[in-house]
N, C-alpha and C positions, 0 to 999 in steps of 0.2 A: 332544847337546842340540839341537844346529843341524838336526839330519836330522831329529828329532820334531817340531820348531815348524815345518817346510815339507812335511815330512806334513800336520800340522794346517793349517795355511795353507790348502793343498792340498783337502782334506777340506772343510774350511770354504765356498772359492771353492764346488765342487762340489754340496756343498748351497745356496747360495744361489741358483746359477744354476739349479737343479733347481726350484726354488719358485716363481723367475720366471718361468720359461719351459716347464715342462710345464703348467699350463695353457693355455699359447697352443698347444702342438702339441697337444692332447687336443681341442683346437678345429679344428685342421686336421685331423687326422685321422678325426672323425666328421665333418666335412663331408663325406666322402664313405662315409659309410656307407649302406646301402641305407634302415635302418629309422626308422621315424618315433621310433623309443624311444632313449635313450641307453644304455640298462641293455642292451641287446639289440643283438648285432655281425650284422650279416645281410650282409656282404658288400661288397667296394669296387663304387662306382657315383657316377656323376655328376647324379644324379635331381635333388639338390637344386639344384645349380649350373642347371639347365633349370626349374626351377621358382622360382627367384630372379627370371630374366630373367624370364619372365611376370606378377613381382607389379608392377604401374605403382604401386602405393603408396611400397616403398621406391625403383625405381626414381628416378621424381620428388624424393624424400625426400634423396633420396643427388645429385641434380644440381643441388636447390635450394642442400644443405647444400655443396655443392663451390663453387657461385659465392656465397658466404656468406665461407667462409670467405680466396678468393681478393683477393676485394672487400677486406675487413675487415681481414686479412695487408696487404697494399700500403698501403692507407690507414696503419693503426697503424707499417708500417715507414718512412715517410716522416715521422712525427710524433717517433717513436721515435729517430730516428736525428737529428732538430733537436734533441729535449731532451736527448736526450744529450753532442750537441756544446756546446749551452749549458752546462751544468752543468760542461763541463771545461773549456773557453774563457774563459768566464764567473766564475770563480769569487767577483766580487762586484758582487753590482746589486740593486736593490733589489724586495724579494720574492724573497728567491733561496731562503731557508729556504720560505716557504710552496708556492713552486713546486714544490721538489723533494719535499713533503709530498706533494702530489695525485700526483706523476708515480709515487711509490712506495706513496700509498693501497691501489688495488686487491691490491697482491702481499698483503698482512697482511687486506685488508680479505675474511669471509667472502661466496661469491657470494648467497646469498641475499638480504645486507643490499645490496651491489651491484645483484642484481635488484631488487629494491621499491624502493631509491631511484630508478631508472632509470623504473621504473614511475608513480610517483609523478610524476617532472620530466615524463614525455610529458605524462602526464595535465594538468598544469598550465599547459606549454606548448599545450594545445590549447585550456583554458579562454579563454587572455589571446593566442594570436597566432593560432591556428584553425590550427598546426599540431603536430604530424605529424597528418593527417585517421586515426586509431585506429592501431592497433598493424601492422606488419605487417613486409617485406623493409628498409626505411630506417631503423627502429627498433633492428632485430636488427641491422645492421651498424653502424649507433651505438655501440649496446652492444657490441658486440665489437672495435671498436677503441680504447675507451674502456678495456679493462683488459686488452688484449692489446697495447700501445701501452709501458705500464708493464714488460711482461718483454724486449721489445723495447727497450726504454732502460735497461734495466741492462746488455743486452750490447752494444749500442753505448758507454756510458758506460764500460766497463770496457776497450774496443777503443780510445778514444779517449786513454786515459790511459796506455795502452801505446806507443801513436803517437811516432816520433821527429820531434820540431820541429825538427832540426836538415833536413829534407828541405822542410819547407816555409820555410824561413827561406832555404836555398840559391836556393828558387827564385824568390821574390821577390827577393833579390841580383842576380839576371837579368834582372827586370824584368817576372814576371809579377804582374797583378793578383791580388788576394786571393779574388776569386772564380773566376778561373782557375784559381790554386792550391789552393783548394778541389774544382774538378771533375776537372782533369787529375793532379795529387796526391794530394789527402787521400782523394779517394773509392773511388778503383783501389784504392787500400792497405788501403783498410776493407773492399772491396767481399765477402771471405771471410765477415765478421761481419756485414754484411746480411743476405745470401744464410743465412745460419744463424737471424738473427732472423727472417727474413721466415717462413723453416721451423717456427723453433718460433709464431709467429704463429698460422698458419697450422691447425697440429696443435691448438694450445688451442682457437681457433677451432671449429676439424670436430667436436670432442669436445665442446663445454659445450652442460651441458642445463640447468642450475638459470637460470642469468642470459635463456639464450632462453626458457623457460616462461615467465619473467615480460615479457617486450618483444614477442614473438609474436603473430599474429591469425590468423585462419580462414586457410586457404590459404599457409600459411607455415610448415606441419610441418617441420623437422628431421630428420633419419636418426638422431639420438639420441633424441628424442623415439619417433619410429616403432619403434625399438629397444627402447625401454623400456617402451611399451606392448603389443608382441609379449611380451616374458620377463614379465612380470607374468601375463598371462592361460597362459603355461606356456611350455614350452620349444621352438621350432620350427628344426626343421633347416637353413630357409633363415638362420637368423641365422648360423648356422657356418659357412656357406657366403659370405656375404658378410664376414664377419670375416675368413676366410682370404684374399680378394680384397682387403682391405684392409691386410691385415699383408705380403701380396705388393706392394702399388703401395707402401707406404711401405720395406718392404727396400730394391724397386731405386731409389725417390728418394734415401735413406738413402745406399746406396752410391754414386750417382751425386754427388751434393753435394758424398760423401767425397774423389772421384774428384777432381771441378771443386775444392775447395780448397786438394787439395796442390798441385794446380798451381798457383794464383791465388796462394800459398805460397813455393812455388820462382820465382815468378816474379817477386815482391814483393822476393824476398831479392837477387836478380838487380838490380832495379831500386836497390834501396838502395848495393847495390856501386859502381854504374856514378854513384852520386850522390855519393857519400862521395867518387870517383875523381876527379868533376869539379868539387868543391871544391878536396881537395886539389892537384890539379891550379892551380888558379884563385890557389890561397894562395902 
């Protein structure tokens, strides 16, 4: 009975990772296919990856969208990473309920309604302070760290409730300050769970296209946008071609991240030893 349910298991695993992940290789491998058709195999060639580099549309698209979502990522993980400490430090002050409402709005709230409210406040803001002067690059990263801020303080929130207080409690004993102990402490210790919010930040960021169509102005296209306007008018080979390019730069982030936290990991658990030591030691 044991052998057929890890067969099954087995079976199971393989079909799902089959559904996820063959259309991402169907994508990398007509990237290089010769023919402009996808129905039609005419040979391995790099035609399209040279005709990628010549469109300045995506080009621009893909450098505006990179410093969009870099901006946006940093801003949201520095907002993200106070509301989260609030909410576990904190656990009573007043407005603590309504705070933690907004900070976890956007995750349940759909982006459409996200967009048009966002919409709507510029709008109103330009009416009564004359600013943002119309839609454009300050707007968009507004809006994107305004609900990429919210997934970003759930996993510092959930990092911070993990956190052992007995290491910052040791070293105020010592005699450091509380904001000492905050940067030379609590921050090293977390810094795996930034570096992972900052990432998923980051990737929400590069990806949303409903919340920037609404915040956007001339001169401020997106690489989603520019994406979605290419596949609507029909299917173009440089989009394969850039997909693959980008499923390549996020693998090696991907593993390099994985790389930099088990260290930051073992190096954590190293430092907790050597704390526990010089307590016990102290007692």
């Amino acid at each position: 009975m044991s052998n057929r349910i890890s067969w099954f298991v087995i079976l199971w695993l393989v079909l799902v990772f089959a559904f996820l992940y063959a259309p991402i290789i169907s994508v990398v491998v007509y990237s290089f296919n010769a023919s402009k058709l996808v129905t039609v195999w005419a040979g391995w060639s790099f035609k399209w990856y040279g005709e990628l580099a010549k469109d300045r549309q995506i080009i621009e698209a893909a450098v505006l969208s990179l410093e969009i979502a870099a901006i946006s990522s940093t801003l949201a993980t520095i907002l993200g990473t106070i509301a989260g400490y609030v909410l576990v430090r904190f656990p009573k002050f007043m407005g603590r309920t309504a705070f933690s409402g907004m900070v976890n709005a956007p995750l349940v709230m759909p982006e459409v309604i996200t967009g048009l409210s966002m919409l709507l406040l510029f709008i109103a803001m330009q009416d009564l302070i004359g600013w943002p002067q119309g839609r454009g690059l300050t707007t968009v990263i507004i809006a994107h760290v305004t609900f990429t801020m919210s997934y970003i303080a759930v996993v510092m929130r959930s990092r911070f409730l993990t956190l052992d207080l007995s290491l910052e409690e040791a070293a105020q004993d010592l005699g450091a300050k509380p904001l000492k102990v905050f940067f030379v402490i609590t921050l090293p210790i977390v810094l795996p769970a930034i570096v992972s919010g900052w990432l998923l930040g980051f990737t929400i960021s590069l990806d949303d296209l409903v919340i920037t169509a609404f915040t956007n102005g001339p001169g401020t296209t997106t690489l989603p946008q520019v994406v979605f306007s290419k596949v609507r008018l029909g299917l173009d080979p440089k989009i394969n071609a850039l997909a693959t390019i980008i499923i390549a730069v996020v693998s090696v982030g991907v593993i390099a991240a994985t790389i930099h936290m088990r260290r930051a990991e073992k190096q954590r658990q190293r430092d907790e030893q050597m704390a526990i030591r010089a307590i016990a030691a102290k007692t």
